[in-house]
N, C-alpha and C positions, 0 to 999 in steps of 0.2 A: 370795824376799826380794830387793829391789830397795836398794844400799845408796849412798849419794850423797855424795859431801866436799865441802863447801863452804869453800871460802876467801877471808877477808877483810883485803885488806892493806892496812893503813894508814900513816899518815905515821910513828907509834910502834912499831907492833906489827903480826906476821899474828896472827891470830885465826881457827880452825878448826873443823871440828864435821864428826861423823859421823854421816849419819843413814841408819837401819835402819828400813825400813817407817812412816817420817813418825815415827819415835821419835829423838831426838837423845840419843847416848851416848856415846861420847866427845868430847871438847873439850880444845883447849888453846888457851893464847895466850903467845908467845913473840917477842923482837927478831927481822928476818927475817934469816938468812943461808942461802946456799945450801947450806953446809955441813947447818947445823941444819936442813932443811929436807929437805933428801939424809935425814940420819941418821932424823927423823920418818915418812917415808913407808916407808922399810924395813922399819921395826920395823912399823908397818900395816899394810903390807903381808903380810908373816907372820902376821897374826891375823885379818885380815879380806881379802875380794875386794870393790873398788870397782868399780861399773857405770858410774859417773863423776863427773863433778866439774866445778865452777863455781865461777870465780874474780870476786869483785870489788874493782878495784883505785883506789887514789886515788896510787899514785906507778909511771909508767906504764915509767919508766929500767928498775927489776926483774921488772916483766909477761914476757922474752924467759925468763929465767933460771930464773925460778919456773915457766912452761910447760914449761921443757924438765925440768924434775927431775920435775915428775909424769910427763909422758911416756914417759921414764928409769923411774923407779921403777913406776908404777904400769902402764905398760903401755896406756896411755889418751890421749886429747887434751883435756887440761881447757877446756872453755870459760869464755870471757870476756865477763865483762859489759858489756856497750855500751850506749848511747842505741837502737840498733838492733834488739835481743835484745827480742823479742815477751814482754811483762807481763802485757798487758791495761791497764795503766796509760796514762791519756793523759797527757800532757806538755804541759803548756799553758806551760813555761818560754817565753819570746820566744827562745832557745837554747838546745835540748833538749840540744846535744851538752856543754854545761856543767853540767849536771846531775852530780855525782860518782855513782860505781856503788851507795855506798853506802849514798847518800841514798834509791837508786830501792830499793834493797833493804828498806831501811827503811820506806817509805812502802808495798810490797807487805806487808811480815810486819805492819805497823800495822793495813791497812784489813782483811784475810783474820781476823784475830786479835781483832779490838774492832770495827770497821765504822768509819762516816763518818757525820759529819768525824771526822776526829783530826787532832791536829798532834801531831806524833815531835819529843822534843828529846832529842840522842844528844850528850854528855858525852866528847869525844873531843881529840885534839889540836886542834879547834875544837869551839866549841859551836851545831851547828845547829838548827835549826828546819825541821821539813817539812810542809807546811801540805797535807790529802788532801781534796778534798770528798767528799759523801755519794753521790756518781757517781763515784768513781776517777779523778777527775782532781789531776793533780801540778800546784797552784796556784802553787807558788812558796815562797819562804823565808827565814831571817836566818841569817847567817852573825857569831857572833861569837867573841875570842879564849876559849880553854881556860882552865884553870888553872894547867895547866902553862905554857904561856907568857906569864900576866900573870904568875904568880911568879918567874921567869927573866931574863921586861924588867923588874923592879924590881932583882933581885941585882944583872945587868949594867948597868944603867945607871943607879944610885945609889950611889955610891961604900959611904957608910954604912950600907947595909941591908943583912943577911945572908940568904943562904937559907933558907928559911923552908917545914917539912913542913906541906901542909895537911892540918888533924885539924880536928874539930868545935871548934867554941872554946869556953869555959865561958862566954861573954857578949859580949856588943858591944865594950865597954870594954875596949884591951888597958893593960898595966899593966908592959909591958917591950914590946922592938922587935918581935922575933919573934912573939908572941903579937900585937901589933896588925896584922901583917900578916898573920897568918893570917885575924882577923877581919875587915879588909880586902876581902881576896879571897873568902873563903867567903857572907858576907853580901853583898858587893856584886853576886857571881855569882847568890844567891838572890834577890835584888832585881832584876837582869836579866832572869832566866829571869820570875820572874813578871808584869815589869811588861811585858815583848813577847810574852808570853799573852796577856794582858788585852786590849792595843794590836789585836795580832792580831781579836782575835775582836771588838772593838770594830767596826773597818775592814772587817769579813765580813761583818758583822752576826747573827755566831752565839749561841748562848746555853747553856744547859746541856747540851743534845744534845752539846755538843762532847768528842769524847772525848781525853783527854789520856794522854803516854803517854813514857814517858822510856826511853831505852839508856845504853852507856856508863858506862866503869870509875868516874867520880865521881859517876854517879847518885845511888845510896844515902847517899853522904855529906851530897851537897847538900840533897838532895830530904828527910832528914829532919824541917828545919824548912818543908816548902812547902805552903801551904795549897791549892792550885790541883793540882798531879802526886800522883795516887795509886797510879797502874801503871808499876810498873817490870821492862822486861821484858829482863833481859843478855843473852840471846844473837836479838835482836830480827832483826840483819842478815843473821843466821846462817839465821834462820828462813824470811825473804824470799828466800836465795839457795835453799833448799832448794825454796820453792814453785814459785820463775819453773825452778828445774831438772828439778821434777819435772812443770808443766805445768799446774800447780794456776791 
């Protein structure tokens, strides 16, 4: 049995997953500290033996820290996802090395999982778009703000508007502050996501072949009312770093 940690650290959160023979069974996701991260692989360590492990990272300051505790703890040298680390995916970015790891991660667990095209939109402290054609080529993407940080630049920088939890809203029409701002952001982000599908596939000139496919912790909230995303797949990254680590 062959068993592989993937780790995915992002701007909010690492995000984790073990996988045992291409089965993914535990997972967590947790703020990153080294402490917490220390304490996590220990206790793992004592239940399971890792053959290794693969990190991909979007904040590059904590990559020395987080290598050295698996190393520490697990007895291993976790690898690092780069623009460099063999896919199979082509890169048709005009800047491959801009590419985030977890973007490519995505765009592999998308095409191996559903095929091509698909375009990944992953619900994250931004909301990207990963555009894959039906050859494995990484075409390119949109990059726009979360929900966490348009709810954030309105607190901070509107004297009058309170923060504001975003929950599904009972309708369009809010009817107090807080409630329209939920409706605000939640509807306006479902009107984004859809309407730079649309654009997208318009500009490619794709059509229903195109497969659509969402990650990311606000997926399911947003994605309830979308008439366009019907795959929603949470541990999507997780999925992609498990393939490019195992060779697939």
């Amino acid at each position: 049995m062959t068993t592989i940690l993937t780790l995915d650290l992002g701007n909010t959160a690492l995000a984790a997953g073990v996988w045992e023979d291409g089965r993914l069974g535990e997972k967590w996701s947790q703020p990153f500290t080294v402490r917490g991260l220390d304490t996590r692989l220990r206790k793992l360590r004592d239940r399971v033996e890792i053959d290794s492990a693969i990190l991909a990272s979007v904040v590059p300051a904590r990559n020395p820290a987080l290598l050295r505790v698996c190393r520490r703890r697990l007895g291993i040298d976790c690898r690092l996802l780069t623009p460099r680390t063999p896919t199979g995916l082509k890169n048709l970015y005009s800047n491959p090395e801009q590419v985030g790891a977890d973007r490519i991660a995505n765009a592999v667990g998308a095409f191996h999982r559903y095929g091509g095209p698909v375009i990944v939109v992953d619900f994250g402290t931004a909301i990207t778009f990963d555009v894959i054609s039906e050859k494995f080529e990484y075409l390119g993407g949109v990059i726009a703000p979360g929900l966490g940080i348009s709810t954030e630049a309105l607190f901070k920088k509107a004297a009058l508007l309170p923060r504001a939890e975003i929950t599904l809203p009972r309708g369009v029409l809010g009817r107090e502050t807080a409630e329209a701002i939920r409706s605000g952001v939640y509807w306006g982000t479902l009107g984004l996501v859809e309407k730079i599908i649309r654009e997208l596939k318009r500009e490619l000139g794709w059509g229903r072949e195109t497969r659509l496919v969402a990650t990311g912790g606000h997926a399911p909230l947003i994605l309830s009312s979308s008439r366009s995303i019907r795959k929603i797949a949470p541990d999507l990254t997780l999925y992609g770093l498990y393939l490019i680590a195992a060779g697939q």
